[in-house]
C-alpha positions in Angstrom: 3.9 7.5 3.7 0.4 6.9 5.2 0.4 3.9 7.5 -3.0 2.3 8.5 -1.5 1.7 12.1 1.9 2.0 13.4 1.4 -0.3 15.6 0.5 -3.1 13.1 3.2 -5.4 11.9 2.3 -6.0 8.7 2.7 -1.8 8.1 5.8 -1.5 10.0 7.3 -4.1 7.9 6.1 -2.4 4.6 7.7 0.7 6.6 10.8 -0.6 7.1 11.3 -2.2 3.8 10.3 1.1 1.8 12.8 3.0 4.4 15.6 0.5 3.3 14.9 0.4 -0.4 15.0 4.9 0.2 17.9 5.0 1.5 20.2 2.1 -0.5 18.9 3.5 -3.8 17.3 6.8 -3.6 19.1 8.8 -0.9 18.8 12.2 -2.6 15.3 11.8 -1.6 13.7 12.9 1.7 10.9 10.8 3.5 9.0 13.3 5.2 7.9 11.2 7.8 4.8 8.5 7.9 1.6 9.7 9.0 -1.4 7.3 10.8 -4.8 6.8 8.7 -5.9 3.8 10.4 -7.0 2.6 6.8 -10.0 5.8 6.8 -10.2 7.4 3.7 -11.5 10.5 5.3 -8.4 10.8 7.3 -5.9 9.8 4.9 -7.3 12.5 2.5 -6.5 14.5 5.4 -2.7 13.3 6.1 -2.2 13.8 1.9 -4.1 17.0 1.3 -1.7 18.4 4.1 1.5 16.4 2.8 0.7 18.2 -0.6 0.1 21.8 1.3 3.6 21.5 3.1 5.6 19.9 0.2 4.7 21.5 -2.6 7.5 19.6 -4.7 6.3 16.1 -3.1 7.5 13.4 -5.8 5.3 10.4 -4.1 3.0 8.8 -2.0 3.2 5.8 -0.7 0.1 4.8 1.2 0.9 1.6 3.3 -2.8 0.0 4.2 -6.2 1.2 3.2 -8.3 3.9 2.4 -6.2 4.7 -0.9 -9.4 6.4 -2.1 -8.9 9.6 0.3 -5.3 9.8 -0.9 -6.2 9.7 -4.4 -9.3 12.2 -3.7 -6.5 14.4 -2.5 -4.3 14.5 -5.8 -7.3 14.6 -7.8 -7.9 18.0 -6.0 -4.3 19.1 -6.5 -4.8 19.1 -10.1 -3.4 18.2 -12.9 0.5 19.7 -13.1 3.2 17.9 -11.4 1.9 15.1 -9.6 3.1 12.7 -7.3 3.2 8.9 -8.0 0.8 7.2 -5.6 1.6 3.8 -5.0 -0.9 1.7 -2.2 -1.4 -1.9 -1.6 -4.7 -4.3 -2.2 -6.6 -4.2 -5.7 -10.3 -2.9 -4.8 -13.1 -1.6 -6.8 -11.5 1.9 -5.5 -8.3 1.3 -6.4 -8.9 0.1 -9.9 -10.9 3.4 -10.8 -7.9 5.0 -9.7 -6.0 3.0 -11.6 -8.3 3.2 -14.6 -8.3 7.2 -14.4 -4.5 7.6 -13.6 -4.7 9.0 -10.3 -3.0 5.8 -9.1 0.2 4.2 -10.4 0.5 0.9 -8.9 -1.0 -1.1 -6.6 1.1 -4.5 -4.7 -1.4 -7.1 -4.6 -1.2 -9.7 -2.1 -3.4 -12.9 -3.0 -6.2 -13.3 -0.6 -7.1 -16.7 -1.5 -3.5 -17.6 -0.8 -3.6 -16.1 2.1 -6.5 -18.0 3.1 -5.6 -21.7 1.4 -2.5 -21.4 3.6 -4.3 -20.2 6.9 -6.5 -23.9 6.6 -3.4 -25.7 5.3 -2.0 -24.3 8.8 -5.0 -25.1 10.7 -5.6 -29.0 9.1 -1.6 -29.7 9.6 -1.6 -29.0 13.1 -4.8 -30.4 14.1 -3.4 -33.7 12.0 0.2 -33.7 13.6 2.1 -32.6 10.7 4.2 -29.5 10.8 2.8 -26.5 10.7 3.9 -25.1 7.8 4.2 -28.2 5.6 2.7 -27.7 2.4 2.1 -23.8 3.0 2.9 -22.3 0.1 4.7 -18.9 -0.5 2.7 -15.5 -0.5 1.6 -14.1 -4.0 2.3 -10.8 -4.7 1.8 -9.0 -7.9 2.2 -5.4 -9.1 -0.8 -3.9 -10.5 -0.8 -1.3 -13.0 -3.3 0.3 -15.5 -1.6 -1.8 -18.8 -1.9 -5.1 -16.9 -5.3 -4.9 -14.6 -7.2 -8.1 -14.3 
């Protein structure tokens, strides 16, 4: 795992859920540990090349925040053989050419313009009297893959 900060909530929650989801349904798997990019693709090429240098037999990559270019810069490099699945978060011109060549095999997508809608829902409610979270709708997430890109 490749975190953007370990001090952000957002990536210790994607943390924790991915250490839960390990350990209930793959625990003959080993996480060999989350390493801090700060969402630079420069230093998470870094943090992968290495990961791919120590664990030669590596199965994936999950890469929690951004940068997912240096990650996939560093399987590209690996070659071709066995490679790890790379999964990252946030469709982005980078991430679809990663997608489009294979390097990358999904991406979770949260919705910015839900994201957004419900931060002025938030705003307009409370500066009206209403509850905060009236009318806020639930966050959008999709799974991008190659077959299914928008």
């Amino acid at each position: 795992m490749i975190a953007g900060s370990l001090s952000y909530r957002g990536h210790e929650e994607r943390e924790l859920g991915f250490m839960g989801l390990m350990q209930a349904q793959f625990p003959h798997l080993q996480v060999v540990g989350v390493r801090e990019g700060r969402d630079d693709a420069l230093t998470n090429y870094r943090h992968a090349s290495a990961l791919l240098r120590q664990h030669p037999d590596l199965v994936g990559l999950y890469n929690i925040g951004g940068g997912a270019e240096g990650v996939g810069r560093a399987l590209q490099e690996r070659g071709t053989g066995e490679r790890a699945v790379f999964v990252t978060h946030g469709l982005t011109p980078d991430t679809r050419a990663l997608l489009s060549d294979g390097t990358l095999d999904a991406v979770i997508n949260q919705h910015p313009q839900t994201m957004i809608l419900n931060a002025v829902r938030i705003f307009t409610n409370l500066r009206d009297g209403r509850r905060a979270k009236a009318g806020v709708e639930p966050m959008r997430i999709s799974i991008v893959l190659c077959e299914n890109m928008p």
